[in-house]
N, C-alpha and C positions, 0 to 999 in steps of 0.2 A: 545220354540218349533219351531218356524218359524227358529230360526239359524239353529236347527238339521235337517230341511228339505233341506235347505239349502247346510250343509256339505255332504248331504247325494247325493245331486244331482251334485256334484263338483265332488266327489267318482267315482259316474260313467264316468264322461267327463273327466277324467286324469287331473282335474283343481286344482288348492291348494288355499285357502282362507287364507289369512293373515290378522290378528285382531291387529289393532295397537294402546293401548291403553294410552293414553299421561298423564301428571300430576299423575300418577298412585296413587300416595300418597293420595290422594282424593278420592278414592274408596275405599282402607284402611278404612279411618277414618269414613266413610258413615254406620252407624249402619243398613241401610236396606238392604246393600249385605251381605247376612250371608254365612257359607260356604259354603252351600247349591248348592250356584250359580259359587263360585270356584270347587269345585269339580265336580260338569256338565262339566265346561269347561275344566278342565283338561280330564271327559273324552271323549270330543269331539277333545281335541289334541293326543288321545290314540287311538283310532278308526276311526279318517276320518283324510285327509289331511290339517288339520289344523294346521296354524303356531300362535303363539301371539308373540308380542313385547310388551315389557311395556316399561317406561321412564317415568323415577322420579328423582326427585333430591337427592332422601334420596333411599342410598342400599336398596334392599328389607329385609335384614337381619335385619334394624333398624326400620323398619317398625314393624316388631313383635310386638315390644314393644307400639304401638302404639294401634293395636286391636288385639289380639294373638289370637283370633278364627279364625277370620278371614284367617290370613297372616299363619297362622299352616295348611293352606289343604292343600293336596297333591299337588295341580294347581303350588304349588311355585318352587316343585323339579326339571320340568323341565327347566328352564331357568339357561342361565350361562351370571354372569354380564359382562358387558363391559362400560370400562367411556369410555364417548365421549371429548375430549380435543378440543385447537386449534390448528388449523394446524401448522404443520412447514412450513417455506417461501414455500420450495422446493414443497410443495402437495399443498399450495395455487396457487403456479404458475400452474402447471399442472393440475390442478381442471379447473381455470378458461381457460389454454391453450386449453384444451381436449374438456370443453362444446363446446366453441365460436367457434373450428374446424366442431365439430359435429355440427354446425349451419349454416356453410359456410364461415364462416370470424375472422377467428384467430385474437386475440387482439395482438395488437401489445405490446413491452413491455414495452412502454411508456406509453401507456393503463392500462396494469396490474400493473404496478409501483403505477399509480396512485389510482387504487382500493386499494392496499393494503394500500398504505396512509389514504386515506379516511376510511375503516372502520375496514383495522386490517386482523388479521390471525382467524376470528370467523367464521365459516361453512359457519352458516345462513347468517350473515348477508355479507359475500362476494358475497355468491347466487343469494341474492338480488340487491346487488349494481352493480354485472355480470351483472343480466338479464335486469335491467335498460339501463347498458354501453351498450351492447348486442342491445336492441331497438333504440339505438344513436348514434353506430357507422359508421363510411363510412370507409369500406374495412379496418376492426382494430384498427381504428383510433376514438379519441375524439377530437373534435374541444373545442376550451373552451366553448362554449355555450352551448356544450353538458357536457362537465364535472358540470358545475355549474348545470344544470338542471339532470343528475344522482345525483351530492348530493343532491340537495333540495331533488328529490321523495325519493330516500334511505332512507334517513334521518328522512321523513315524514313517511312514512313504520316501520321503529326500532324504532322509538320516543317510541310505547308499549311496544315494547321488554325491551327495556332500564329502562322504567319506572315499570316494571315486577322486574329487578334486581334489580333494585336499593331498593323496598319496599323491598325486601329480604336478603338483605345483613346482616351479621350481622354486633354486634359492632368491630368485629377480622377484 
């Protein structure tokens, strides 16, 4: 009730409420969300300016088979999938070019050479190890004492993430 007050008061101010729902799979599997609660929300995406995002590991199509009451309301019709990959070179450069701009001090590419050594072409974890270098640089630039102290926090930061993947992997 408190959300449909909510979308109701966003309606009038020209505002749009975005619901960003993460591990989605987990709500699935949760026998106390019945559809009840999905189809409310689908119809507060029907009638107020509401957006939802979800993000799951597993298609929402394979989830059916996980609770089919559930993942069968109408709530599912509107979303259209999209995988999220790793970047190609070229959108990691200009990712971290375009932030560190937008920050006042363009890395240099001696700089982003080195980010992408250190943690790869992966969204999050360049974000991260950006917004570190980012906190370290002098005018684009990493001294080695800053590079060594951007990996250690980066590292100390996705050490979860890593360890997220890794219980997940399968034996493929």
């Amino acid at each position: 009730e408190e959300l449909l007050f909510h979308t109701r008061a966003l309606a009038t101010q020209k505002r749009q409420l975005i619901v960003i729902l993460d591990e989605f799979e987990i709500f699935t599997e949760n026998e106390r969300f019945q559809p009840r609660l999905f189809n409310r929300l689908r119809g507060l995406a029907t009638q107020f300016p509401v957006q939802f995002v979800i993000a799951s590991k597993e298609p929402l199509a394979r989830l059916t088979f996980a609770n089919p009451d559930v993942v069968s309301s109408s709530f599912f019709n509107i979303f259209a999938p999209f995988q999220l990959s790793l970047f190609h070179e070229q959108e990691a450069v200009e990712m971290l070019t375009s932030l560190s701009g937008r920050g006042g001090a363009v890395f240099q590419a001696d700089t982003i050479d080195y980010l992408l050594e250190l943690v790869g072409p992966h969204p999050h974890f360049l974000q991260v190890a950006g917004f570190y270098a980012f906190e370290l640089q002098n005018k684009g630039v990493l001294s080695p004492d800053a590079r060594s102290a951007v990996k250690e926090r980066a590292l100390e930061e996705l050490e979860g993430h890593l360890e997220y993947y890794w219980r997940d992997l399968t034996a493929e």
